[in-house]
N, C-alpha and C positions, 0 to 999 in steps of 0.2 A: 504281661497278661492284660489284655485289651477289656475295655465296659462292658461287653457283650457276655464274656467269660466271666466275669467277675456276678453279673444280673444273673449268669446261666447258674451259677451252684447254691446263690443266695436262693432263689427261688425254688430249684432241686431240694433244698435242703426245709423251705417251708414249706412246699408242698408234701415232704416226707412227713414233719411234723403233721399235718392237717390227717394225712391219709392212718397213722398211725396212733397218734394223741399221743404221744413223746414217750419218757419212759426206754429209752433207747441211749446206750450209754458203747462208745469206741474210741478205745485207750483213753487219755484225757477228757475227751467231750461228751457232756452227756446233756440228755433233754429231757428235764424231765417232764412227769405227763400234765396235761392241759385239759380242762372240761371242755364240751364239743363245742361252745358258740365259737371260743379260742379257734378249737382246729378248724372250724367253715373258713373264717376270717383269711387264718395261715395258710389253710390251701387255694384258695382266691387268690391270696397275695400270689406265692408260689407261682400258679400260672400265669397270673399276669408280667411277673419278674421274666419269666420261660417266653414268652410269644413277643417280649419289646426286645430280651436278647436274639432271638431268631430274627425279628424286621433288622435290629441293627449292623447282624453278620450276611444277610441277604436283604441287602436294599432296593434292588430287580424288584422285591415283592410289595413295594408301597405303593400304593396307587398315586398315580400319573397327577401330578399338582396341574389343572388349567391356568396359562400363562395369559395376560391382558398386554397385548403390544402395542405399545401407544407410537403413533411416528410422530416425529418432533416437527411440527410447523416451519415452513421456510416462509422465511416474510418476503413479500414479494418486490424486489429494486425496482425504483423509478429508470425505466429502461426509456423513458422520452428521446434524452437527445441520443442514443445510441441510434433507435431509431429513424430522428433527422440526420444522423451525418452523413446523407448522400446532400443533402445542404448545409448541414452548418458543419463541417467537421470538425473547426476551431473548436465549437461551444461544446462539443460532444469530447475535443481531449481533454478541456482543460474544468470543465467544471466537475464541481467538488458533489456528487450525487449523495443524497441521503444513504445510509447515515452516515453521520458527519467521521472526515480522517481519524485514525488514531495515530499518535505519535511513533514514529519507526524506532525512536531509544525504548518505546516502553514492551514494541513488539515486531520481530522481524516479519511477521505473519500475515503484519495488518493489509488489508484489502478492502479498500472503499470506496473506489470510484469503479464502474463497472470500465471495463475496456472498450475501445472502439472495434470495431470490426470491420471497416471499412480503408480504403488507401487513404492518403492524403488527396488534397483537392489537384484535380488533372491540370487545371490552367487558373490565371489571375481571372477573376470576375471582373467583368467588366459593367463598373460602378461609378457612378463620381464619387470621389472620395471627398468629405470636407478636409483633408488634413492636404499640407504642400508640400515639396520636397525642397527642403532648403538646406543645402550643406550648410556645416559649419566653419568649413574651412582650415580646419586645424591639419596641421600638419604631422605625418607620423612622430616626427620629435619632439614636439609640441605637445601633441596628446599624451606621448610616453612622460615626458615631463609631468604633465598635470596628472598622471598616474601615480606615480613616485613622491609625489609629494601631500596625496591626498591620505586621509587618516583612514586605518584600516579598521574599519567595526567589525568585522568576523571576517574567519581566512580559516576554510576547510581543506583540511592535510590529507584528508581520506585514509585516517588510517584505523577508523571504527567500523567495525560491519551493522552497528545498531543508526551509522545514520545520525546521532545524534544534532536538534536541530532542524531537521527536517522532516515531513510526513511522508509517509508510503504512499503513495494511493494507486501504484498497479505493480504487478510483478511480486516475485517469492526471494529466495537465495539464489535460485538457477539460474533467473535473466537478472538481477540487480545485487552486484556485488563487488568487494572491493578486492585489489589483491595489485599489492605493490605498490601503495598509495593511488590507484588509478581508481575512480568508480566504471564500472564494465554497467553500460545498458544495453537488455538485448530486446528484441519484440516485445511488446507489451508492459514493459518497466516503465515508471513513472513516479518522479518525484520534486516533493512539492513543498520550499521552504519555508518556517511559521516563522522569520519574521519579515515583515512588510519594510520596504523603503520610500522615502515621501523625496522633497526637491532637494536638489544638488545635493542627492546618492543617485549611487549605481551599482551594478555586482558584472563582475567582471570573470567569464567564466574561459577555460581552455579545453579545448574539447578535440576531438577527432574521430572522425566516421567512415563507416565500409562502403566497400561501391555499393552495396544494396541499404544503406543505413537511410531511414526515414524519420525524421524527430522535428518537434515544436518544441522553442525553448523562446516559453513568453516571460509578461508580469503581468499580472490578472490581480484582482483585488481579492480580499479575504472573501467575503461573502455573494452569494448565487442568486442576480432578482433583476429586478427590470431594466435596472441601473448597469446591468453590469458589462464592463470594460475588460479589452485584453489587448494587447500588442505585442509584437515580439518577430521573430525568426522561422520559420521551416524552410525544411528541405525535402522535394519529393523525388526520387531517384529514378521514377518511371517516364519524370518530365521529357522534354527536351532539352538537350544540353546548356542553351541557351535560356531556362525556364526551370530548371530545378532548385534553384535559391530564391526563397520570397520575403518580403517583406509584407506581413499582417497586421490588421486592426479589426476587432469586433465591438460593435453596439448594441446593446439589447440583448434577449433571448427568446428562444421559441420562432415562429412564425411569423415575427417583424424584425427580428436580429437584421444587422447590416454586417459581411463580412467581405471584408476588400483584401484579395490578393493581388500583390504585383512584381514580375519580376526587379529580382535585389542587381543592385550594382555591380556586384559581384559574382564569377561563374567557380561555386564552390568545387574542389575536387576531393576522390575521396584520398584517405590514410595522409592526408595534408594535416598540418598542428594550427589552429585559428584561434584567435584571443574573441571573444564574441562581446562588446559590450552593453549592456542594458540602461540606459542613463535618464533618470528624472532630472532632466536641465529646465524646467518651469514647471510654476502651477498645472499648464495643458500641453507641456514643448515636451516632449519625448526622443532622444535620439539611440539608433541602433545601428553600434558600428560593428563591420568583421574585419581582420585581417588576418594576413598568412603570419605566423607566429615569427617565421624564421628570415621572411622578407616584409618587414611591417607599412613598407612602401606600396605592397599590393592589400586595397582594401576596397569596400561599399559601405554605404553612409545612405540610413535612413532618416529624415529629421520629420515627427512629427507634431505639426502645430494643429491641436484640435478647436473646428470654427465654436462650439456647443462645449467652451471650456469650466460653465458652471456643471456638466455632469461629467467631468474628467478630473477637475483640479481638486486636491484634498483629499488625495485617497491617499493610501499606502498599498506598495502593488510588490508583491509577490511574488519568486521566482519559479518554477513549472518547468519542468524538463519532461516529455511524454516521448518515448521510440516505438514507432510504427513499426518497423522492419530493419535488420540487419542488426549492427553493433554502433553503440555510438560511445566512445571512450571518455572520462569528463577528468581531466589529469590536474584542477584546480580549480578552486573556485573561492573568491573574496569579494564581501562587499566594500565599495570604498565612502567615504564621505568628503568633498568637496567646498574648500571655504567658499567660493562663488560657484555661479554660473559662467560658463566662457560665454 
């Protein structure tokens, strides 16, 4: 027996009392009689018992509650360099836009850098660069050597899907995910390690990319300002063949940023396995090596020596992985630390 039924005979039964003044006795139950202020009282009661059971078994009949629809404010993203990346592309992948990343162990969700929307850069800018190109001279064996012997401060297995370690800052579970210890980046995925490496380290990543695969895989410093530094790797697949592997460095930001592209040593190809290294060999000496995983005799070798090495030297920089287009597979990735500089 539902409330409405139960309000319904409670009140039947004092509005009987009210109409009658009690005195009314069936089988066991009897009422008896009441002076009349009692019965106004009882019959009041009664009806009002009678009209909340009726609202409760016909709800149709309550008048309409006015609702107040508030829309929830969207705060509005610094969409600045999004909209310089037909000039800075660099500053527009890799900077960290308000508000600041969340950790990818603490959310697979997070999303904090807006995305680019533009390609990578068509060709190298033609710039004087203060930095020079001075190989190092090491020899694939040489260099494997001084790999194998160097101490490993982190070595990702890839085999958490939260990322742990590093921040999200573009893509969901759909383009950025793991599966078979490989990390899968697909358009718009971007990610971005929290900790920094300073001189003689490096992180040492193995990667492999689609014929349409587009990514920047720099070291950028922690923080976004006048000062700010990036260098590193892309590949634009719309290039010319001869022109689709670069080697980058940016200075500054905004509308005095300096950003020098140039064709890399190297003529990347794709579904090829490359060991990519990232290496602080001095205070402002920065070198970026690639080679073929499985022929380590084929490589390019960037060495830069920055002239303005009081706003280079002292940082801790960062490793950034941003894909533009296609798939770019990342099957390892360790940092290493280094008793000397070679």
């Amino acid at each position: 027996m539902g409330v409405e039924a139960i309000l319904a005979i409670v009140g039947g039964i004092a509005l009987l009392v009210g109409i009658f003044g009690g005195g009314v006795k069936a089988k066991e139950i009897e009422i008896p009689s009441i002076h009349a202020g009692l019965r106004v009282i009882s019959a009041l009661t009664g009806i009002a018992l009678i009209v909340i059971a009726i609202f409760l078994s016909r709800p149709e009949l309550l008048p309409a509650i006015p609702q107040t629809q508030q829309q929830a404010s969207q705060p509005t993203q610094q969409l600045t360099a999004v909209q310089q990346v037909t000039q800075h592309p660099i500053e527009t992948a890799i900077v960290a836009a308000s508000p600041a990343p969340t950790a990818a162990v603490e959310s697979t969700l997070a999303v904090a850098v807006p995305l680019p929307t533009a390609s990578l850069p068509p060709t190298a800018i033609s710039l004087q660069s203060p930095a020079a190109t001075v190989p190092t001279g090491q020899s694939a064996s040489s260099l494997q050597a001084m790999i194998d012997s160097a101490q490993v401060s982190f070595k990702d297995n890839f085999d958490n899907p939260l990322f742990p370690g590093w921040l999200r800052w573009g893509g969901d579970s759909s383009t950025l995910y793991i599966q078979n210890g490989t990390a899968f980046f697909l358009s718009g995925a971007q990610l971005h390690r929290n900790h920094g490496l300073q001189e003689n380290e490096a992180c040492l990543v193995g990667l492999t990319f689609s014929r349409d695969g587009g990514f920047m895989l720099a070291r950028t410093p922690e923080g976004y300002d006048s000062n700010w530094r990036a260098w590193g790797l892309l590949y634009n697949p719309d290039n010319q063949s001869d022109n689709r592997m670069q080697d980058y460095f940016q200075e500054g930001i905004g509308e005095s940023a300096i950003n020098i592209y140039e064709p890399f040593g190297l003529q990347g190809k794709p579904d090829t396995s490359y060991n990519v290294l990232l290496w602080v060999n001095g205070p402002a000496n920065f070198t970026l090596r690639v080679w073929d995983k499985d022929n380590p005799g084929v490589f390019g070798e960037k060495q830069f020596q920055m002239s303005d090495s009081e706003n280079w030297a002292g940082r801790k920089w960062y490793c950034n992985l941003l894909v533009n287009s296609g798939t770019v597979q990342v099957s390892s990735y360790s940092e290493l630390r280094f008793a000397q500089s070679p």
